[in-house]
One Martini backbone bead per residue (centre of mass of N, CA, C, O) as a GRO file, in nm:
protein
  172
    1UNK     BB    1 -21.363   6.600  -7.102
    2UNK     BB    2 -21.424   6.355  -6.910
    3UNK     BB    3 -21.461   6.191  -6.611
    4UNK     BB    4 -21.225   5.977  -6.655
    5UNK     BB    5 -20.990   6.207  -6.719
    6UNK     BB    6 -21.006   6.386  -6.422
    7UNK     BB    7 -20.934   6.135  -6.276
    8UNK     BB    8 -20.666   6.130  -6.371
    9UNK     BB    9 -20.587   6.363  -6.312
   10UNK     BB   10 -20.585   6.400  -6.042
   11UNK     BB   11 -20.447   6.128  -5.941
   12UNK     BB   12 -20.156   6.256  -6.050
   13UNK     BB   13 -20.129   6.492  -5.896
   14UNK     BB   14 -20.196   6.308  -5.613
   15UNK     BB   15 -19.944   6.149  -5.649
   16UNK     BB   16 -19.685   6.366  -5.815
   17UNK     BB   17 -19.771   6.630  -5.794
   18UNK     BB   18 -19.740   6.907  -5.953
   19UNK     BB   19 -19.409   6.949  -5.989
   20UNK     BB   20 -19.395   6.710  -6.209
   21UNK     BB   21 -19.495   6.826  -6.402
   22UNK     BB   22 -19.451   6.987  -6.723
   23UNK     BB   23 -19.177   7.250  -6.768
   24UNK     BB   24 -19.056   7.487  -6.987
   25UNK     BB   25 -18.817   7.578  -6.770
   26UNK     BB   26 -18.798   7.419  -6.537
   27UNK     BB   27 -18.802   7.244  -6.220
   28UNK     BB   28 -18.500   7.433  -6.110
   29UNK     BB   29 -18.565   7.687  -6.182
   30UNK     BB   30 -18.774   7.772  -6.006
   31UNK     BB   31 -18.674   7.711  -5.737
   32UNK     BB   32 -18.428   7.873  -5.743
   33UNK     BB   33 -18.602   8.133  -5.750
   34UNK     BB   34 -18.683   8.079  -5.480
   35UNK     BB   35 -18.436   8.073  -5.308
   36UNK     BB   36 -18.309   8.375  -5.436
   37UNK     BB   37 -18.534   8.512  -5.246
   38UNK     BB   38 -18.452   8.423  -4.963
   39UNK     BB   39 -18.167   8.542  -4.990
   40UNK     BB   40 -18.258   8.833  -5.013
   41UNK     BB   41 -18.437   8.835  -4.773
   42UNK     BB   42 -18.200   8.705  -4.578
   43UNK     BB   43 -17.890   8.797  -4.506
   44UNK     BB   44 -17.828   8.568  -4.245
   45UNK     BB   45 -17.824   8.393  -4.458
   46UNK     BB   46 -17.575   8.049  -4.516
   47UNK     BB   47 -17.760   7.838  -4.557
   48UNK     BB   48 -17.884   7.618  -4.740
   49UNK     BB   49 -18.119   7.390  -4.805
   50UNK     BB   50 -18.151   7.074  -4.764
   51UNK     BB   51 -18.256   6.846  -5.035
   52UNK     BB   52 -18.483   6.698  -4.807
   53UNK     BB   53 -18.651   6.974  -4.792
   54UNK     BB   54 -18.687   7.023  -5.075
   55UNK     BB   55 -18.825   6.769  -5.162
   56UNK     BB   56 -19.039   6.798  -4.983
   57UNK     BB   57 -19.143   7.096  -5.027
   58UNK     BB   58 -19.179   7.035  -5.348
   59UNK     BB   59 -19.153   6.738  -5.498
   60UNK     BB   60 -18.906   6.615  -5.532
   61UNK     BB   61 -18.612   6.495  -5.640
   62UNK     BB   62 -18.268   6.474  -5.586
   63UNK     BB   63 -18.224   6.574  -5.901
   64UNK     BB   64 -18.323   6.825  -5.857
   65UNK     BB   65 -18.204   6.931  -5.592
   66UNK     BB   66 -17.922   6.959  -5.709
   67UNK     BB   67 -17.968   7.150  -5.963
   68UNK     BB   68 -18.038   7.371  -5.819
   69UNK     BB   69 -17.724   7.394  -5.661
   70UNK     BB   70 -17.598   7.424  -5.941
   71UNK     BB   71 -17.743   7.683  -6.057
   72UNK     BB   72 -17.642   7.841  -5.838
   73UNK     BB   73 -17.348   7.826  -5.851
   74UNK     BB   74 -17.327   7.945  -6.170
   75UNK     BB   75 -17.445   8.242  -6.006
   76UNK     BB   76 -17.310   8.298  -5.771
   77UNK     BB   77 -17.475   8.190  -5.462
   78UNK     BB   78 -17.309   7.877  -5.417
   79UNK     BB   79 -17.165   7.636  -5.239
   80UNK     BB   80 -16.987   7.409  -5.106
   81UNK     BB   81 -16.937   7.182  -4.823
   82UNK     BB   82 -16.757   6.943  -4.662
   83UNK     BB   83 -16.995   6.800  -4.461
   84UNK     BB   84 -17.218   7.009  -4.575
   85UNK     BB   85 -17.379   7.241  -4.628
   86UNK     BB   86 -17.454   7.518  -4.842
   87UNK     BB   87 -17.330   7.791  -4.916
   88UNK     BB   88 -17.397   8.131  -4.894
   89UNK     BB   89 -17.286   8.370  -5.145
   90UNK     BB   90 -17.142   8.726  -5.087
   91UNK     BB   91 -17.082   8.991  -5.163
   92UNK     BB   92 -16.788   9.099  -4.982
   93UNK     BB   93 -16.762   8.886  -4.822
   94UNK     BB   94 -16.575   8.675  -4.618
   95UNK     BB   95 -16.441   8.313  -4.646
   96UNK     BB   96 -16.355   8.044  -4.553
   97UNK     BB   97 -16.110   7.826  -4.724
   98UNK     BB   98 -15.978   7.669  -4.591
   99UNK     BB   99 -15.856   7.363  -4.457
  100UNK     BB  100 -15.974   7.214  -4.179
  101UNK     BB  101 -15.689   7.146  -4.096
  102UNK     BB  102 -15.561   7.402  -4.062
  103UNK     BB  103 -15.812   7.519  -3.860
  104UNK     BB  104 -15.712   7.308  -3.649
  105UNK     BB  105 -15.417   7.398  -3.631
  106UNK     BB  106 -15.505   7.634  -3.501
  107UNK     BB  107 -15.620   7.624  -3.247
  108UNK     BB  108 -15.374   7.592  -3.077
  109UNK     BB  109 -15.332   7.880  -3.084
  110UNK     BB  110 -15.577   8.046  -3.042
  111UNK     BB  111 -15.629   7.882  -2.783
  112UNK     BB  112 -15.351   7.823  -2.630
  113UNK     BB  113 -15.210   7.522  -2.671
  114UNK     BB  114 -15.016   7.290  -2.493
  115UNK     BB  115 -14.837   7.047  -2.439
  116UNK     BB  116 -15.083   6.839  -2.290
  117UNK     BB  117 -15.312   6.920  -2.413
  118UNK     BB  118 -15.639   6.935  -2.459
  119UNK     BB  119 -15.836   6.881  -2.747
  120UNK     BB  120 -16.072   6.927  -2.889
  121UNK     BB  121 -16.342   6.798  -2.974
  122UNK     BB  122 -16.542   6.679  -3.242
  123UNK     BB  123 -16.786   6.778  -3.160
  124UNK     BB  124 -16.715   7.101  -3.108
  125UNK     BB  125 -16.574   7.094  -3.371
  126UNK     BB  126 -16.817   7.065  -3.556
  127UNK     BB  127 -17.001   7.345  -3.406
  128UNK     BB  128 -16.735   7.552  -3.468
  129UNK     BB  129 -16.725   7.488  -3.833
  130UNK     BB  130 -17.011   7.339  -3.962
  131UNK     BB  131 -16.969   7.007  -3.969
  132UNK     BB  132 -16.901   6.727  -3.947
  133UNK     BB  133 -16.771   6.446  -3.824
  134UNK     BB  134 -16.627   6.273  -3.968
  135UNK     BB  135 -16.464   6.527  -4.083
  136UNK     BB  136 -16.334   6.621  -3.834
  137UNK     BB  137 -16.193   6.339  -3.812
  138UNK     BB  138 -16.001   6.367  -4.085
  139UNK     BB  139 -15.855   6.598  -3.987
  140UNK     BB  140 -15.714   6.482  -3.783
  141UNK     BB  141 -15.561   6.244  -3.868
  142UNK     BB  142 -15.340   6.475  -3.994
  143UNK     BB  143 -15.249   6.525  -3.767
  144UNK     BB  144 -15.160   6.314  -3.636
  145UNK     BB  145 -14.961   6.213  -3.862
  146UNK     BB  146 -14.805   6.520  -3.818
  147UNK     BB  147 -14.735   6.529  -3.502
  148UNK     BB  148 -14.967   6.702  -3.297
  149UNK     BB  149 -15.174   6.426  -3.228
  150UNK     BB  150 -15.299   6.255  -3.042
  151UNK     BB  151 -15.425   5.934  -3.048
  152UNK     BB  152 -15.749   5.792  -3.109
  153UNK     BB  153 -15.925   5.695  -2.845
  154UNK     BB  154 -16.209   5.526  -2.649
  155UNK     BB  155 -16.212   5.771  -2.371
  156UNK     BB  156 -16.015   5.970  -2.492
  157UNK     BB  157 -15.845   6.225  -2.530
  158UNK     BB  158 -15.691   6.433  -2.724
  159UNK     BB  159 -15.362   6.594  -2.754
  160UNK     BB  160 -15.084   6.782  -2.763
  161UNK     BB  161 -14.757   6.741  -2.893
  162UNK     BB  162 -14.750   6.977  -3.080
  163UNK     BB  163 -14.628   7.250  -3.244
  164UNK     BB  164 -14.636   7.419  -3.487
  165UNK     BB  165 -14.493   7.600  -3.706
  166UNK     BB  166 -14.403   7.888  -3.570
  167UNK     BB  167 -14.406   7.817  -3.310
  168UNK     BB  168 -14.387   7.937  -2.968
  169UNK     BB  169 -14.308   7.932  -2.671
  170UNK     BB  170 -14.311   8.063  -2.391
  171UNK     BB  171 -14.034   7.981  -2.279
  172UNK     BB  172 -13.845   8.102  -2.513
   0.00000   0.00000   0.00000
């Protein structure tokens, strides 16, 4: 290979990063196997890193940095979390699987909240169950639609309107 080749060879090194090169293996394989070494190394972690991260540390497309996250799911090492990053999956854990609706309508009894009481924030309630205030803001709608909090609006707390089914008041 003369002079001409090898600086084209390094240009695209430096262009698209080593891992673009083509891999008998698959880049997305590669990467997914350096992610189940960190889980195995850190008991502690509970969730993946983000695809952004992914992307940015591996130099891989958004399309790859998926495909990790398919194939550890595959392999029962992470889930999906609705608003939030992928979380990791560990034999004999056990792990809340209920819908967000319900987490946050246990609240009011959890935390023994009665009508006419605040109900926590958006922010409070995103970072006590570790999902994003989107999520969390549809999750209290449908408490709202069913009766349970008062109406959303602007510079003002939701209250709880009722208690949940099967709850009763301590005045009972």
């Amino acid at each position: 290979m003369g002079l001409r080749g090898r600086l084209e060879q390094v240009e695209q090194r430096w262009r698209y990063g080593v891992s673009q090169q083509p891999s008998p293996r698959g880049t997305y394989l590669k990467i997914a196997d350096v992610v189940k070494s960190q889980i195995a190394a850190d008991e502690e972690m509970v969730e993946l890193p983000a695809a952004a991260e992914l992307m940015r540390h591996h130099r891989v497309s958004r399309g790859v940095a998926l495909r990790v996250f398919a194939a550890l799911r595959k392999e029962g090492l992470a889930e999906p979390v609705a608003g939030g990053r992928w979380r990791v999956v560990r034999p004999g854990r056990q792990i809340e699987r209920r819908p967000l609706a319900e987490l946050l309508e246990a609240v009011i009894t959890d935390d023994g909240l009665q009508v006419g009481e605040p109900f926590p924030s958006t922010t409070e309630l995103s970072s006590r169950f570790g999902v994003s205030r989107p999520t969390v803001s549809k999750a209290l709608d449908k408490l709202e639609s069913a009766g349970l909090l008062s109406e959303a609006r602007q510079g003002k707390q939701r209250t709880v309107r009722a208690l949940p089914t099967g709850t009763e008041s301590p005045e009972s």
